[in-house]
C-alpha positions in Angstrom: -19.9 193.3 40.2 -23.3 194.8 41.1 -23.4 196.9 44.2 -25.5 197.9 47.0 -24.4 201.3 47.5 -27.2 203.4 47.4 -27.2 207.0 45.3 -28.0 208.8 48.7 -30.0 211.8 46.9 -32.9 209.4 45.3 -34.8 208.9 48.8 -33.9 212.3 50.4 -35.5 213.9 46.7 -37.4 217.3 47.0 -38.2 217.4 50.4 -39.6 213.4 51.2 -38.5 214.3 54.6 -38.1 217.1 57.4 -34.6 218.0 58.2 -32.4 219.7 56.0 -29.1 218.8 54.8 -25.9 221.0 55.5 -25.8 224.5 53.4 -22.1 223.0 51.8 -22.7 221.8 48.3 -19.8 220.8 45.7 -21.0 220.4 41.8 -18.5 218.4 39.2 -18.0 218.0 35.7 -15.8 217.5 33.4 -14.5 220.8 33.0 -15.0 222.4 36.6 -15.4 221.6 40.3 -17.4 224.1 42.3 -18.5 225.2 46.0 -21.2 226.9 47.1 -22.6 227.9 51.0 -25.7 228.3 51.3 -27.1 229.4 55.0 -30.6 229.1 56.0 -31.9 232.6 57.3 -35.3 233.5 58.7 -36.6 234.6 55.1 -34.7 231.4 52.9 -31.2 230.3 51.6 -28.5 233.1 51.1 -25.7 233.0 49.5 -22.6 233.0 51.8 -19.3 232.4 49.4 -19.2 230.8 46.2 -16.2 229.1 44.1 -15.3 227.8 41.1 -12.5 226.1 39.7 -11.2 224.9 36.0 -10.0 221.1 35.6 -7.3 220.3 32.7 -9.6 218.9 29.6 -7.7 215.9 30.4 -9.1 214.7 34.0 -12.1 212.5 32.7 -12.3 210.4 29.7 -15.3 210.4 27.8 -18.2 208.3 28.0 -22.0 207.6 27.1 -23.0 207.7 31.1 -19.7 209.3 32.4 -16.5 209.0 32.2 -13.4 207.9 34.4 -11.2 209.9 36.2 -7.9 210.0 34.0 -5.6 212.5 35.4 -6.0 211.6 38.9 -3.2 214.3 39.7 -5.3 217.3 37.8 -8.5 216.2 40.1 -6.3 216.2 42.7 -5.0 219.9 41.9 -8.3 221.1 40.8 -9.5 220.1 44.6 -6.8 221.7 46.6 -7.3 224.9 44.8 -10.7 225.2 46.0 -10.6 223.9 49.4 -7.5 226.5 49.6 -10.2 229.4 48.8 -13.2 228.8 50.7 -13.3 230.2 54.3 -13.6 227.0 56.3 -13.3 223.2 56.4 -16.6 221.1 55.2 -17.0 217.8 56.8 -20.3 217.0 55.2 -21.5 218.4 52.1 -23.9 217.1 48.7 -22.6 216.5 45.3 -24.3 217.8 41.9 -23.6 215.8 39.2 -24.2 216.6 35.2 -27.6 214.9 33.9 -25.1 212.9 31.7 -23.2 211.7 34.4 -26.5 210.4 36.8 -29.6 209.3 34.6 -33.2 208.7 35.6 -36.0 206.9 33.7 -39.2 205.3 35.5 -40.6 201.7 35.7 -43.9 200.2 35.6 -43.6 197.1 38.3 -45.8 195.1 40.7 -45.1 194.7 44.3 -41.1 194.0 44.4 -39.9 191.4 46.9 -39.1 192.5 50.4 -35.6 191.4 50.1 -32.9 193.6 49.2 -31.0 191.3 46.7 -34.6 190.0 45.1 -35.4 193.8 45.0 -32.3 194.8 43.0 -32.5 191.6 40.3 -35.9 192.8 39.3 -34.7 196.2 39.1 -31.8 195.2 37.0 -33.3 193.2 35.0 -36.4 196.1 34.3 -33.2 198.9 33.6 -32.2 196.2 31.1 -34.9 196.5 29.0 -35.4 200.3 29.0 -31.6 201.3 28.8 -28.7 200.7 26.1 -25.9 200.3 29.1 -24.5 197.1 30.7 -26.5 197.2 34.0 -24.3 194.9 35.9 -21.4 198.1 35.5 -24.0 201.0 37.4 -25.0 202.0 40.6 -28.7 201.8 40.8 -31.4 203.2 43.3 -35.5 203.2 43.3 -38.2 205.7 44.6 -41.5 204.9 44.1 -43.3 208.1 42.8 -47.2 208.6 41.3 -48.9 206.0 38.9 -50.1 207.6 35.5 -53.1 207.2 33.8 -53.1 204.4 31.9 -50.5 202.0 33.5 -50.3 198.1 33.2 -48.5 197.5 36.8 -49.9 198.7 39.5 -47.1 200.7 41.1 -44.0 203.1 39.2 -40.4 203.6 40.1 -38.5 206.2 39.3 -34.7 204.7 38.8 -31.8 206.6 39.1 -28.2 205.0 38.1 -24.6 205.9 37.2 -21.1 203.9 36.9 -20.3 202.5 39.7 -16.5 203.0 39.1 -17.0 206.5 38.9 -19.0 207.2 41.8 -17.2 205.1 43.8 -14.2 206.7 42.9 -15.7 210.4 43.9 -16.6 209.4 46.8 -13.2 208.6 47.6 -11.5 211.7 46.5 -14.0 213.6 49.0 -13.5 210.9 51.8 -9.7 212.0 51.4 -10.2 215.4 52.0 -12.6 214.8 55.2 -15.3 215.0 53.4 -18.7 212.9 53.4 -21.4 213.6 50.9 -24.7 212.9 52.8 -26.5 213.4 49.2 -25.7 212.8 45.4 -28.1 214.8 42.8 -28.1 215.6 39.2 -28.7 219.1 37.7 -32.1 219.1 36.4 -33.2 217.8 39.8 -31.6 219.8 42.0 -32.9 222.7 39.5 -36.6 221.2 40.4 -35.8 221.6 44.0 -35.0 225.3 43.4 -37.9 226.0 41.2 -40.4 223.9 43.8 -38.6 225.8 46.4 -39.2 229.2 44.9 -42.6 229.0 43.8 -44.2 226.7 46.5 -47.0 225.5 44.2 -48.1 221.8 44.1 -49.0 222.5 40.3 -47.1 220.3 37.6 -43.6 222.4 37.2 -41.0 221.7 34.4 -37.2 223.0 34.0 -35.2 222.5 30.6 -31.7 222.3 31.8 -28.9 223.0 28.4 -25.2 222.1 27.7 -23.0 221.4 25.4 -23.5 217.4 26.0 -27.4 217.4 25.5 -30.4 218.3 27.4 -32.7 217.3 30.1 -36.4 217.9 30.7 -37.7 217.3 34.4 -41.0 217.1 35.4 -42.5 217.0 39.0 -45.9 217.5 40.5 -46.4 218.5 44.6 -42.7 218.2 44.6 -42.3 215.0 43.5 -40.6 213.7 39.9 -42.8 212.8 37.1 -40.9 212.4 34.3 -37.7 213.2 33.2 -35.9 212.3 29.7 -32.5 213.4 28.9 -31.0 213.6 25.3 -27.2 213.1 24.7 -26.0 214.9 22.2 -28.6 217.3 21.5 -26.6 220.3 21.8 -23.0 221.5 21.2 -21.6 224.0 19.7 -23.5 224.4 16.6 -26.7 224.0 18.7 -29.5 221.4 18.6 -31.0 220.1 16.1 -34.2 222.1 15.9 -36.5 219.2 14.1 -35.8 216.5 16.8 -35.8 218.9 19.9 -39.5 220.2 18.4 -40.4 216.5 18.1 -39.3 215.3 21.5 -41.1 218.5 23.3 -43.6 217.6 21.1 -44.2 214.3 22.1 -43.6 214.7 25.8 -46.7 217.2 25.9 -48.4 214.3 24.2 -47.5 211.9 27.0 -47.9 214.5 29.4 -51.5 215.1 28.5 -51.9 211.3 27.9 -50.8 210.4 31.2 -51.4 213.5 33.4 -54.4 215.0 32.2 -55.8 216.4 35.3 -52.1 218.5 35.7 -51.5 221.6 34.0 -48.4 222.6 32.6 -48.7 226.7 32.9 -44.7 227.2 32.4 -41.3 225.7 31.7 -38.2 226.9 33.3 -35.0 227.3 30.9 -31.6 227.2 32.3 -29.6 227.2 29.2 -25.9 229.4 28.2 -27.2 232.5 27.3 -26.4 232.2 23.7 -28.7 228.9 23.6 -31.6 231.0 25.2 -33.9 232.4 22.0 -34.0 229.4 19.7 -34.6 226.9 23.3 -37.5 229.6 24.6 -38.8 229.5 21.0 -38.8 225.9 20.6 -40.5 225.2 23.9 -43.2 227.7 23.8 -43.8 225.7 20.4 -43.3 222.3 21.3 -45.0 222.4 24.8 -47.3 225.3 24.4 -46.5 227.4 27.3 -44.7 230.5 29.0 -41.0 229.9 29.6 -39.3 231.7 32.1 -35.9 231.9 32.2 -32.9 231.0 34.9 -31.9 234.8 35.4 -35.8 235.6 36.9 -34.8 233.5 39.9 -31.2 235.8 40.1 -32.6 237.3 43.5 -31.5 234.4 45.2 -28.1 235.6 44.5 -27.3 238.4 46.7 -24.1 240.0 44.7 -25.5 242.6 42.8 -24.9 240.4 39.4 -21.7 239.6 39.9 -22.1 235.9 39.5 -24.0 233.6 36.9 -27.1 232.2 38.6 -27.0 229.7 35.7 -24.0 228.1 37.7 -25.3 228.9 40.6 -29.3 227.7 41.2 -28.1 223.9 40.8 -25.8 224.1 43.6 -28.6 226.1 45.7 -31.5 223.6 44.7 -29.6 221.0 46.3 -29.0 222.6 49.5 -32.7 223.4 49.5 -33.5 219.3 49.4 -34.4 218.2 53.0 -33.6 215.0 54.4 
């Protein structure tokens, strides 16, 4: 059954509005659920308490856009533990979710009916065409964002979808704990927000987010998403393969320069395990040409003197930087 839900992050994405959301932000996969608060001060986000907690290997089954919840007891367990360690209760909170688990690609379209049910046919029926997934099963959500050079339509969507069953079943664990989630976000997005958020430039910006499932690249310009492509399966534990990564950075420069060529690209931001980081920095500086800088340059946002990752860390923050 299709639904109507909407994925609550897409139209509240790096800072399309004024108010920002609350500083409580959980992040899930299948390994881990996490917490992080993040107060606003005069001079930025801080760093107020931060948690992490292991799931059995057996919670989610595996899929090609997410699994399912399988061990609805070991979620279950895995949640208690970390509501039993953080300081207070959350009411209201945003969600981080792996690239894998909430995908993006973008549309060429004309003007879409006004209607909502119209509006989500044609949208359907474009994801269709541009994804290998049975549409009718996800939850999908539009933005429109900049046209490129050399577009047919006249207007571009940036489309954002995930398994319905799963999300809906995530919102429902956090419903039963109190909890509503005011916004749902991806990694390599909410990574954007914290890069955008550092830096403050309007220039084209990049992040390569890494994990043992694949990798993302995401692309935005004045804070707003240009392109973003994510590759299952082009990492693990013997690493990428180094022919196909160079080809794929290689060929989004080319579309990049293609499609953008009044935005330059002056450096790429790597968030990647640290054993991952010298063959990914050395495969974008070929591929795209540029500087890359890596996740730990942005670790004085995390005021603990090094005690924590800010690999596992900037995610959560970037989303509690997104305003709403």
């Amino acid at each position: 059954m299709k639904s109507t839900k909407s994925l609550l992050w897409i139209r509240r994405l790096l800072g399309l509005a004024s108010v920002p959301i609350p500083p409580h932000v959980f992040a899930l996969d299948a390994t881990s659920v996490s917490y992080g608060h993040f107060p606003r001060t005069a001079t930025g986000l801080e760093l107020g308490e931060f948690h992490r907690v292991e799931l059995n290997p057996e919670t989610f089954t595996a899929g090609l856009i997410g699994g399912a919840v399988q061990e609805e007891r070991s979620l279950r367990q895995g949640f208690d533990e970390l509501l039993s360690r953080m300081s207070a209760a959350v009411t209201e909170a945003a969600l981080v979710l792996p690239d894998s688990w909430l995908r993006i690609t973008f549309a060429e379209t004309a003007e879409l009916p006004r209607t909502a049910v119209a509006r989500e046919e044609i949208l359907r029926w474009k994801l269709k065409r541009l994804v290998p997934f049975r549409v009718d099963d996800l939850r999908l959500q539009s933005m429109e964002v900049e046209v490129l050079a050399g577009q047919e339509e006249p207007k571009r969507l940036l489309l954002a979808f995930a398994v319905e069953s799963l999300l809906g079943h995530l919102e429902a664990t956090f419903s039963a704990y109190g909890i509503r989630l005011g916004l749902v976000s991806n990694v390599s997005l909410s990574l954007l927000q914290a890069v955008w958020e550092r830096i403050g430039s309007d220039d084209l910006i990049a992040v390569v987010s890494v994990d043992e499932e694949g990798y993302a690249l995401a692309f935005a310009r004045a804070g707003r998403p240009v392109l973003h492509r994510y590759k299952a399966n082009g990492t693990g534990r013997n690493g990428a393969d180094a022919s196909k990564a160079l080809r794929e950075l290689k060929l989004t420069g080319a579309f990049l320069a293609e499609r953008l060529p009044a935005a330059e690209l002056k450096a790429v931001h790597l968030f990647a395990p640290e054993a991952l980081e010298p063959q990914w920095t050395g495969w974008l500086e070929e591929g795209l040409g540029v500087e890359v800088r890596l996740a730990t340059e942005l670790a004085d946002w995390v005021h603990d003197e090094g005690a924590l990752d800010p690999r596992g860390l900037l995610p959560l923050m970037g989303a509690a930087c997104t305003r709403v």
